[in-house]
C-alpha positions in Angstrom: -12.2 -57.3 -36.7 -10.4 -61.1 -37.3 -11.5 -60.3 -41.0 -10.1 -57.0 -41.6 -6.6 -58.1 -39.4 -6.0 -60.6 -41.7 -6.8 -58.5 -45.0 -4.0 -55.8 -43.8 -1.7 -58.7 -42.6 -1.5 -58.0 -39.1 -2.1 -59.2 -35.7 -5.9 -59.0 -34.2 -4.2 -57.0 -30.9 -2.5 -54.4 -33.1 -5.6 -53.4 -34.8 -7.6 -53.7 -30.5 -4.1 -51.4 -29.8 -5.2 -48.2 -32.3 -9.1 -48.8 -32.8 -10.5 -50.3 -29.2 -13.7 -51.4 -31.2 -15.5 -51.5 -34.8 -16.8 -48.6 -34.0 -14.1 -46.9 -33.5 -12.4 -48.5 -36.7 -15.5 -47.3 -38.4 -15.1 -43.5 -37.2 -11.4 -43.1 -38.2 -12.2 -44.9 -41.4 -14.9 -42.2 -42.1 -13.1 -39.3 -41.1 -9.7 -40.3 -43.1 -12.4 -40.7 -46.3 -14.2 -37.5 -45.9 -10.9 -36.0 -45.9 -9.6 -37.5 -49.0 -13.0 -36.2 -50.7 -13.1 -32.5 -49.4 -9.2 -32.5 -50.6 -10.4 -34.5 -54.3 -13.1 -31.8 -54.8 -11.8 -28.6 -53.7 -13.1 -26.4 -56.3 -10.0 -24.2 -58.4 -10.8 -20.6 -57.5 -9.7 -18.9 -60.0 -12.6 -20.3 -62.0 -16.1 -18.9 -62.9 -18.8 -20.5 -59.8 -20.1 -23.3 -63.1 -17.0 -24.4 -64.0 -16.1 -25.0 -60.7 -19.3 -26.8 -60.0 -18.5 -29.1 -63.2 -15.2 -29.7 -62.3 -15.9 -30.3 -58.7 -19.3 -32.7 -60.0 -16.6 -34.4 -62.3 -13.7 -35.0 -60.0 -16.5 -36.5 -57.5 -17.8 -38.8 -59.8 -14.7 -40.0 -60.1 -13.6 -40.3 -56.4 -17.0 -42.5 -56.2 -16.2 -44.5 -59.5 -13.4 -45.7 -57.7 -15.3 -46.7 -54.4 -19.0 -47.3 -56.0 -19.5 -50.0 -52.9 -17.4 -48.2 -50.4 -20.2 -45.0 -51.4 -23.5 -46.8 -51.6 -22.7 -48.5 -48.4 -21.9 -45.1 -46.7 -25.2 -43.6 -47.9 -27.3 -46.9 -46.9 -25.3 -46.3 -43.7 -26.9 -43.2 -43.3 -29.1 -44.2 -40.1 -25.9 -44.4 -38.0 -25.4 -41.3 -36.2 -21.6 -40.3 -37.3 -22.4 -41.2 -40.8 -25.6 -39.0 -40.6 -23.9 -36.3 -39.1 -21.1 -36.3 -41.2 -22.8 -36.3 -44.6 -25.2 -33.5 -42.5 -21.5 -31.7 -42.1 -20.5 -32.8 -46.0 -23.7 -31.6 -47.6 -24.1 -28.0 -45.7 -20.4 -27.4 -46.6 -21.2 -28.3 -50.6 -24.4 -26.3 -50.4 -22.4 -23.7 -48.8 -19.9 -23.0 -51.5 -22.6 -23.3 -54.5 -24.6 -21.3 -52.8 -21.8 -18.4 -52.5 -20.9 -19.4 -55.9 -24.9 -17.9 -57.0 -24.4 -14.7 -55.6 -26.8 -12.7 -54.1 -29.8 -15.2 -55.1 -28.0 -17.6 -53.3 -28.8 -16.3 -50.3 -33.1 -16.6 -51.3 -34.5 -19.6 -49.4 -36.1 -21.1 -52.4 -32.4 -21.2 -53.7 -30.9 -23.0 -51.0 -34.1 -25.6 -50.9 -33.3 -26.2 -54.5 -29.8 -26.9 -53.8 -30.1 -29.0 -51.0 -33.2 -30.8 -53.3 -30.2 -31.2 -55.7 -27.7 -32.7 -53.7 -30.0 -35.3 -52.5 -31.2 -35.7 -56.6 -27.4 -36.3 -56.8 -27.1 -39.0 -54.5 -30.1 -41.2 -55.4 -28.9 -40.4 -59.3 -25.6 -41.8 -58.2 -27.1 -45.1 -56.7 -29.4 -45.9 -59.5 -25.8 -45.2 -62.0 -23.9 -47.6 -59.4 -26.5 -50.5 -59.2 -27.4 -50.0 -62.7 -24.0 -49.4 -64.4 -25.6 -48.5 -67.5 -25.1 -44.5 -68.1 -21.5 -43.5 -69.0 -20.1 -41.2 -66.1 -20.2 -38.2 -69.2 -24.1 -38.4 -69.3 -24.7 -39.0 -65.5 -22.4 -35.3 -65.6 -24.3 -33.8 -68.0 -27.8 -35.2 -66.9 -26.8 -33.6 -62.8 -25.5 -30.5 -64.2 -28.7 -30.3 -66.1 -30.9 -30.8 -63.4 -29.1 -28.2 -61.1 -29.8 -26.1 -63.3 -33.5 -26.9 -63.5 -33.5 -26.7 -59.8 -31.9 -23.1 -59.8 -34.0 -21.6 -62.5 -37.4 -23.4 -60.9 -36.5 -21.6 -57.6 -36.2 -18.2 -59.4 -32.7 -17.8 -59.4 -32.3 -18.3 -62.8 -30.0 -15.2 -63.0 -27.8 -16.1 -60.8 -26.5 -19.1 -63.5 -26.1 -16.1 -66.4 -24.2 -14.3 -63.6 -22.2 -17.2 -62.7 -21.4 -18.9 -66.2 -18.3 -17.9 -67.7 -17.9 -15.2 -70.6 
């Protein structure tokens, strides 16, 4: 708590007086970022379900290009119970709207396996690109949207992406 006092220039006590512990700190500090990233991803309506996924996929690749430690720490964090439970809250709301986005298929089980499957896919992709550094943020795009794709058509909703994709 000294530490981070002295990073934002003020006094150990004023930090005690709004977050009573690290915990604490840690919560708020969590919540404000979630926040930012549901606001940084919200998908445009008015497009076709696949080009909101891609632009969505894009504009979160970027929120994590600009936080790569601040990301892989939150998902190596993931053991802590208000991290767990609010990427648990994160991922079922993401898998919520792609889900929608498929139509009726995405209301099979296999379907919503596959895109839970992915989003995890995503993750660990994103941690290899972070550590590793070595795939431009276009491939690591192309190479997820590729795979959720894979994962659609493998559950045997395969329609549901010639439904979706725009005309």
């Amino acid at each position: 708590m000294a530490e981070i006092a002295r990073e934002a220039k003020i006094s150990k006590a004023l930090l005690y007086h709004y977050f009573p512990s690290k915990r604490s700190l840690f919560e708020a500090a969590l919540a404000a970022e979630t926040a930012e990233l549901r606001a940084h991803t919200q998908p445009d309506p008015t497009c076709a379900p696949t080009e909101q996924l891609a632009a969505t996929l894009d504009a979160f690749l970027a929120w994590v290009e600009e936080r790569p430690g601040a990301y892989a720490k939150m998902l190596e964090s993931a053991g802590a119970r208000e991290v767990r439970e609010t990427m648990a809250q994160v991922r079922a709301e993401t898998a919520a709207r792609i889900l929608s986005g498929l139509g009726p298929d995405g209301e099979r089980p296999a379907t919503r396996a596959a895109v839970f499957g992915w989003l995890g896919f995503l993750d660990a992709a994103i941690l290899d690109w972070i550590e590793h550094g070595d795939i431009p943020r276009r491939e690591l795009h192309g190479m997820l949207l590729g795979t959720f794709a894979g994962a659609i058509m493998a559950s045997g909703a395969g329609g549901a992406l010639a439904v979706a994709a725009p005309g």
